[in-house]
Every structure is written in structure tokens, then in C-alpha cells.
C-alpha positions as CSV (number, residue, x, y, z in Angstrom):
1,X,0.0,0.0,0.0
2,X,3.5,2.2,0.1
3,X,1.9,3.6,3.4
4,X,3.8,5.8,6.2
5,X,3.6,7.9,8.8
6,X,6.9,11.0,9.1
7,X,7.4,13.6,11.5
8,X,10.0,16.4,11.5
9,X,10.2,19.6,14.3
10,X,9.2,23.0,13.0
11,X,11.1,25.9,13.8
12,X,7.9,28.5,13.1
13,X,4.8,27.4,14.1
14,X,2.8,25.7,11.0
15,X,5.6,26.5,8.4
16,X,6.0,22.9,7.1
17,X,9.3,21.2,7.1
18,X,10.1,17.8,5.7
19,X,9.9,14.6,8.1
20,X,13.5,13.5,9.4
21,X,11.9,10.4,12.0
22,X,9.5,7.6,10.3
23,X,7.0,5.3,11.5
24,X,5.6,1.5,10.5
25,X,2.1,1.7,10.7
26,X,-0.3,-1.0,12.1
27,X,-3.2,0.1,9.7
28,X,-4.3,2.5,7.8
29,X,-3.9,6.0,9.0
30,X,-7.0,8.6,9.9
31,X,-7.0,12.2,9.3
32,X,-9.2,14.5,8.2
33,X,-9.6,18.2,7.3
34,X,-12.0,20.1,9.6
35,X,-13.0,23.2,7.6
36,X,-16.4,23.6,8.6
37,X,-18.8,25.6,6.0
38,X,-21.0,28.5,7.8
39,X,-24.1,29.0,6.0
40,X,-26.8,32.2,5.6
41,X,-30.2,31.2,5.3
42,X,-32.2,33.2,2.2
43,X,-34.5,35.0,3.8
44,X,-36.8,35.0,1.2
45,X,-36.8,32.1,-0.2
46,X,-35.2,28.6,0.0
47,X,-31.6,27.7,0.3
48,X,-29.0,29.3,1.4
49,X,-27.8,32.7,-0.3
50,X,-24.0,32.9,1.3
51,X,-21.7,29.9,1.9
52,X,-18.4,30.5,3.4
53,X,-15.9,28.0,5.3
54,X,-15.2,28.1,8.4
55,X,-11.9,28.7,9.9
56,X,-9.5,25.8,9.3
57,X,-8.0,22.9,11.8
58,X,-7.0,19.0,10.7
59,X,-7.7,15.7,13.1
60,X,-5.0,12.8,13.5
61,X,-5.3,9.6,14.3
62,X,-3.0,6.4,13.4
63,X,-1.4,3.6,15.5
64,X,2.4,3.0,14.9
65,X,4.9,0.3,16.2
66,X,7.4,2.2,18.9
67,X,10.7,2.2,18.2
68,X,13.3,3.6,20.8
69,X,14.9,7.2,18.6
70,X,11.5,7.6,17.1
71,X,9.3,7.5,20.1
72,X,11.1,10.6,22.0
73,X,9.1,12.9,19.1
74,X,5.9,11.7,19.8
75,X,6.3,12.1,23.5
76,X,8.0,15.9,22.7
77,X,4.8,16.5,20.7
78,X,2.2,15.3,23.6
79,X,4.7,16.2,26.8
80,X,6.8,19.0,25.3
81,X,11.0,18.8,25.4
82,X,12.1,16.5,28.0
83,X,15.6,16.9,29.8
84,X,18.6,15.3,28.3
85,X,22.0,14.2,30.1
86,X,24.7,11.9,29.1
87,X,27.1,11.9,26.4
88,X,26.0,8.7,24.3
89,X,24.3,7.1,25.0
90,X,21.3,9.7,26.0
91,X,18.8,9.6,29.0
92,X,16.0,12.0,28.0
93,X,13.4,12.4,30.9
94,X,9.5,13.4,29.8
95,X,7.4,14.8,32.1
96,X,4.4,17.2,31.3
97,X,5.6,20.7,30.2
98,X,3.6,23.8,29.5
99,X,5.4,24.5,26.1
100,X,4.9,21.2,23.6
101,X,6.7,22.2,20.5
102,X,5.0,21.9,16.9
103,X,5.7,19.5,14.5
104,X,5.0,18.4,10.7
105,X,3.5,15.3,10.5
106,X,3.2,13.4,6.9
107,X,1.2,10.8,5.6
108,X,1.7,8.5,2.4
109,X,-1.7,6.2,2.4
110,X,-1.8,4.0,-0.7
111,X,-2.3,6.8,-3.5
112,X,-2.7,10.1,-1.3
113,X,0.2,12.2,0.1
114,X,-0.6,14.9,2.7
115,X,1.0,17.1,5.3
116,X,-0.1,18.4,8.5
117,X,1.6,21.4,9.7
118,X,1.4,22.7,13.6
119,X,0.7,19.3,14.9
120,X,0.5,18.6,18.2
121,X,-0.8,15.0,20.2
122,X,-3.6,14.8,22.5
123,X,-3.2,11.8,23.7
124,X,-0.5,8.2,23.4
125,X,-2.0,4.8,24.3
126,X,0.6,2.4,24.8
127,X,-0.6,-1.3,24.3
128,X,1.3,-4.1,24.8
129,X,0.4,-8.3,25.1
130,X,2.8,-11.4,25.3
131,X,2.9,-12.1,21.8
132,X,3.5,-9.1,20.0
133,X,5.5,-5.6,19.5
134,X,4.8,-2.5,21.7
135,X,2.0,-0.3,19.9
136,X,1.3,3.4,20.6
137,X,-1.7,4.8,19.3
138,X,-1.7,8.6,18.8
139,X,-4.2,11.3,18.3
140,X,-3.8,15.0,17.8
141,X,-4.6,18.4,16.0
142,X,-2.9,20.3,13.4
143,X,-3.1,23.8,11.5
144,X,-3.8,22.4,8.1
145,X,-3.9,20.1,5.4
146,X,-1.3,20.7,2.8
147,X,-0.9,18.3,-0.4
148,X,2.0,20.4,-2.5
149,X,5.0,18.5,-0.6
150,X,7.0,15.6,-2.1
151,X,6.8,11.7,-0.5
152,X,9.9,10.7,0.5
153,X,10.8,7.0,0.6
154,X,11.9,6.4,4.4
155,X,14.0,3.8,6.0
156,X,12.3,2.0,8.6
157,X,13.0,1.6,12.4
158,X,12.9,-2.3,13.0
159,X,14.1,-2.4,16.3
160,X,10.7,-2.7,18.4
161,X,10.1,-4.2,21.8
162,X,9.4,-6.9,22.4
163,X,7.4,-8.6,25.4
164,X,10.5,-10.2,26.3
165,X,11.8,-7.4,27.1
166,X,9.3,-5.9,29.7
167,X,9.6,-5.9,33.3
168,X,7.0,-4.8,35.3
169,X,6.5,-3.8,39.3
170,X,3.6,-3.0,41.4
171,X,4.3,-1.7,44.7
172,X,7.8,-2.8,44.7
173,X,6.8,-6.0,44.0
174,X,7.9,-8.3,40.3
175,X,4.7,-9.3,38.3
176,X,6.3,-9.3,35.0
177,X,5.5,-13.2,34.1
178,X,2.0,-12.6,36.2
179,X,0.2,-10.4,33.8
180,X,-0.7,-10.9,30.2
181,X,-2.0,-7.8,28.5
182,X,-1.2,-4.5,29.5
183,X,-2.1,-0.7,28.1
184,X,-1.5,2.9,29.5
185,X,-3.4,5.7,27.9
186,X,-1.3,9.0,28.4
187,X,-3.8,12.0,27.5
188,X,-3.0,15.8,27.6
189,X,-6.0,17.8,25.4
190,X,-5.2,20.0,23.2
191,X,-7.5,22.3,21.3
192,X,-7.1,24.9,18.4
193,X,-6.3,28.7,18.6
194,X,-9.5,30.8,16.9
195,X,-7.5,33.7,15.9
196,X,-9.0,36.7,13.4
197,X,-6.6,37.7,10.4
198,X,-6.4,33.9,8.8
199,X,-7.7,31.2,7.6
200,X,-6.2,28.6,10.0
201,X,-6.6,28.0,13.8
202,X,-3.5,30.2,15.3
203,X,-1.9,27.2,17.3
204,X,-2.4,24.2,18.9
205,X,-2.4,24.8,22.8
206,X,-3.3,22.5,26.5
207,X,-6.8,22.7,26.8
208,X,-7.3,21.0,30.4
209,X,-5.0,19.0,32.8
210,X,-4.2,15.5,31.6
211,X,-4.8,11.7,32.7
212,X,-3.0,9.1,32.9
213,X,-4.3,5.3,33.1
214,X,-2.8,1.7,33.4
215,X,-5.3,-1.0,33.0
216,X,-3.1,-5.0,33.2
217,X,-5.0,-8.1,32.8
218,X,-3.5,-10.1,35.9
219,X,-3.0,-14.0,36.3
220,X,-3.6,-14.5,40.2
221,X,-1.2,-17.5,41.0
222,X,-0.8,-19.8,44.0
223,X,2.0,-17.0,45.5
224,X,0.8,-13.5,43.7
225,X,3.3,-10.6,43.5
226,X,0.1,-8.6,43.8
227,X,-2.2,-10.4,46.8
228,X,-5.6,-9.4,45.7
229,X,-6.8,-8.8,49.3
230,X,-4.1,-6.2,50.2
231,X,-5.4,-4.4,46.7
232,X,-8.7,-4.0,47.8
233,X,-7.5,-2.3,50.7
234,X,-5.8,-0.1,49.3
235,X,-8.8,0.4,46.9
236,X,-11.0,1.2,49.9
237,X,-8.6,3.6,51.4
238,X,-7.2,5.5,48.0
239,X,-3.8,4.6,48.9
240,X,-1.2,5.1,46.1
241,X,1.6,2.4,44.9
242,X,4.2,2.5,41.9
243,X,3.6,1.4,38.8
244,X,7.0,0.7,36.5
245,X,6.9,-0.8,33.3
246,X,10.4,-0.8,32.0
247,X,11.1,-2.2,28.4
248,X,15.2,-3.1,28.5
249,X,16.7,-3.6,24.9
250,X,20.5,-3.0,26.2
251,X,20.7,-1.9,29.7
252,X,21.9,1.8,29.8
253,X,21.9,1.8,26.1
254,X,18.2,1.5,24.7
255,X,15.3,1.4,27.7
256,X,12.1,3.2,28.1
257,X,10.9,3.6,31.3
258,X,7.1,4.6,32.0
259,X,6.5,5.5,35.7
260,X,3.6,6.1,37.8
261,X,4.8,6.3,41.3
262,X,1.5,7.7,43.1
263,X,-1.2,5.3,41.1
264,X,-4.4,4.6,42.9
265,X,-7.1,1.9,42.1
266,X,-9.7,2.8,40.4
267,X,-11.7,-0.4,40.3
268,X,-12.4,-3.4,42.5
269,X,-9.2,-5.6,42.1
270,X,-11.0,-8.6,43.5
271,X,-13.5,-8.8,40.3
272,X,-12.2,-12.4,39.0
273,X,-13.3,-14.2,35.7
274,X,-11.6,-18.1,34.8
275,X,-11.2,-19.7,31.5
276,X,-11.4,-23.2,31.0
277,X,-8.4,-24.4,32.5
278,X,-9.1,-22.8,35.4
279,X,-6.7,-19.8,35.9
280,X,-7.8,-16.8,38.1
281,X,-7.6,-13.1,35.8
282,X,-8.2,-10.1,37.6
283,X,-8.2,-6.5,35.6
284,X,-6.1,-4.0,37.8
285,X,-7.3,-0.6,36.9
286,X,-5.0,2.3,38.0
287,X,-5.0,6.2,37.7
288,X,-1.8,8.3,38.5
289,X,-2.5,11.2,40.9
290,X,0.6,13.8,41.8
291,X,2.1,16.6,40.4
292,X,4.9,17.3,37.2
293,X,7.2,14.2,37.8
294,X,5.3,12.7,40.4
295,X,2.4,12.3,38.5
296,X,4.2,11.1,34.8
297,X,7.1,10.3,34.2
298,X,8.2,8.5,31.1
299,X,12.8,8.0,30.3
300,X,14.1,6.9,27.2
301,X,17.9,5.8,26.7
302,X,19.1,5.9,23.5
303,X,21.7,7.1,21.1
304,X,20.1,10.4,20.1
305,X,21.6,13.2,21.3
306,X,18.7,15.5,21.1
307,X,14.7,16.0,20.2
């Protein structure tokens, strides 16, 4: 289908630049044009006697594989710039900013080629499950729709993680082989910048406070890492424990890191369904409360010196 998703940063807001980090796509991408068309009503007669559109904004939606250089842009573009130390390789610590930068995002889909200048993400979902490849779905706004650029033919990332690669803790406590599908939704809204004098929304800027949740789909087995009775305790009394999900490549060479250190439950933790062979599966539903780093914090090691 000679489909792809690119990004590259912009220096000036909505100018579009060409995309220097590429994506594999799981799917076809959505995105859409939102130039809605005002209308005056004849007032003698039927029909309308002035149409006119509406000032201009796009919508983006895809899901992509993560990859460890590539994923730092998507976070910049949802968390802002994170902080970088280290002289190769790179530790680059996200947590939510108050300045996101803007970015071109392109789109090859089969036969249609399309830019989106001024984008910025409203939201990441990370998914993962024991069989497959970390997946982040993505949504966001842009300034505009732009079709006069040039497709470029990218090279493609190929070095995903993998389940094997996961560790996961609760509370201090190892449940990595314990649970069996996990996904964190990280969502800071955005909305569009009505401005007078153009034709296009002015910017893409935080709209409320964001939310972060971890839902895992936890085997309950003979000695739990997780004892199901101490959850519910803490589910009664709103008490907060770390989550960590850490995805190790090459340790101090190519990890991310996604932390919640003050997550409460949000949902019984007892609630227990069996399959056929018997196995216990609770659904561990958490919500990170805090402040700044306390609240969010997601690290990436890598060999990229800067986003």
C-alpha cells in the first residue's frame, strides 16, 4: 500500500518542514480536514444565499509500532521537550511541560500524500500483550492540510520491543510473568487557537490537565506478586503504589521507562473471571495522581543526542 507515517520539528509554528523520524504503521492512518462551511439562510426564499468555510483545523489519528529514537518525538509532541543528560548514549526524561513544541507530521496512504503542519498530540496509548511488538496509538490536532509536498521514501526503524523485554512492578513487587495484557493511555488535550486575520486556527495549545491510566490483565497464581486482598485495601482507602513498566533492549543503552509512582485503584481488584483451565484473571485498573514528575514520568535511553 506504500503507506507511512513521518514527522520532523518545525522551527515556526505551521511552516511545514520535511519529516526527518518515520514510523511503520499497524493500519491505515485517519486524518481529516475540519473546515467547517457557515451557511446564511435566504431569507426569502429557499436555500442558502451565502456559503463560506469556516476557519480551518485538521484531526489525527493512526497507530504505529514504537521504536526507541523515534518515540522521543511523539512524546515531545504530547509532553513538550524533555531533559537530556549523558554523552551517548542519552537519557531524556518526559514529564508534562507547558510548552509542547510543533511538528509536521506526513502521511503517504496508498495513492494520497498529505502534510499536517502545527501538529500537536492529544493523547499516546501504549498497548502491549505477550505475543506481540509495543504499539502506541496517537491522536492530535494540526493547523492544516497541505498536499504540494513531495513523498519521500523512508527507512524503517525495526528495532521494536518486544514482550521479552518488559519488566514490570507494582508496589515494589515483580509481576512481570504474572500479567498478560497490558495498556497505558497517556492523555493531555489539546485544542485549536481561533484567531481573526487567517484562515487557519492560530496554534495548537493545552486545553485542560491531563490523565494518565494503566489498566493489566493479571494472572492471580498460587503466591501473587500482587495479593488481591491487600489491593482492595488499598482500593478502599485511596492509597497510592508505583507502577513501572520498564522495556530493557541493552541496559543503559536502549530502555524506556514509564512511571507512575503515586497510582491509585480505580476499580475493584477482586473482580475475578476463569477460563477453562481454570486460571484466576483479575483487571487491575490504576490512575496516576501527583504533580509534574510525580504524577508522569516517562525515560528513554538511546543514542540520540537531542529532540
Amino acid at each position: 500500500m506504500g503507506r507511512y507515517m513521518g514527522v520532523g520539528k518545525e522551527t515556526a509554528y505551521g511552516t511545514p518542514v520535511a519529516a526527518t523520524a518515520f514510523f511503520l504503521l499497524d493500519g491505515m492512518p485517519s486524518h481529516a480536514l475540519d473546515a467547517p462551511i457557515q451557511r446564511v439562510q435566504n431569507p426569502s426564499g429557499f436555500g442558502d444565499i451565502i456559503n463560506y468555510p469556516g476557519q480551518r483545523q485538521a484531526k489525527l489519528a493512526a497507530n504505529v509500532l514504537a521504536t526507541p529514537a523515534e518515540l522521543g518525538h511523539l512524546l515531545q509532541m504530547l509532553l513538550g521537550a524533555p531533559a537530556t543528560s549523558g554523552s551517548g548514549p542519552y537519557t531524556h526524561v518526559f514529564t508534562p511541560k507547558s510548552d509542547v513544541p510543533s511538528y509536521t507530521v506526513e502521511f503517504k496512504a496508498g495513492a494520497g500524500f498529505s502534510q499536517f503542519p502545527g501538529a500537536k498530540l492529544n493523547r499516546l496509548s501504549f498497548s502491549h500483550s505477550t505475543d506481540g511488538a509495543l504499539k502506541v496509538s496517537l491522536d492530535g490536532l494540526a493547523q492544516d492540510r497541505v498536499t504540494g509536498g513531495s513523498e519521500q521514501s523512508p527507512s524503517y526503524p525495526t528495532d521494536v520491543y518486544l514482550a521479552s523485554t518488559l519488566g514490570i512492578t507494582l508496589g515494589g513487587a515483580n509481576i512481570s510473568c504474572e500479567v498478560e495484557e497490558l495498556s497505558v493511555d497517556v492523555g493531555f488535550g489539546k485544542e485549536g487557537d481561533a484567531c481573526f486575520g487567517s484562515q487557519t486556527i492560530g496554534g495548537v495549545d493545552i486545553a485542560d490537565g491531563g490523565e494518565v491510566t494503566a489498566n493489566l490483565t493479571y494472572r492471580v497464581e498460587l503466591a501473587p506478586g500482587v495479593d488481591p486482598v491487600a489491593a482492595l485495601a488499598n482500593y478502599k482507602a485511596g492509597t497510592a503504589t508505583a507502577l513501572v513498566l520498564n522495556w530493557v533492549r541493552s541496559a543503559g543503552a536502549d530502555e524506556l521507562k514509564i512511571e507512575l509512582p503515586n497510582a491509585v485503584y480505580t476499580a475493584d481488584p477482586m473482580v475475578v473471571t476463569n477460563d477453562a483451565l481454570g486460571w484466576a484473571r483479575v483487571s487491575l485498573q490504576l490512575r496516576a495522581t501527583g504533580a509534574d514528575a510525580s504524577f508522569f514520568k516517562a525515560t528513554l535511553i538511546n543514542s540520540t543526542s537531542s529532540y
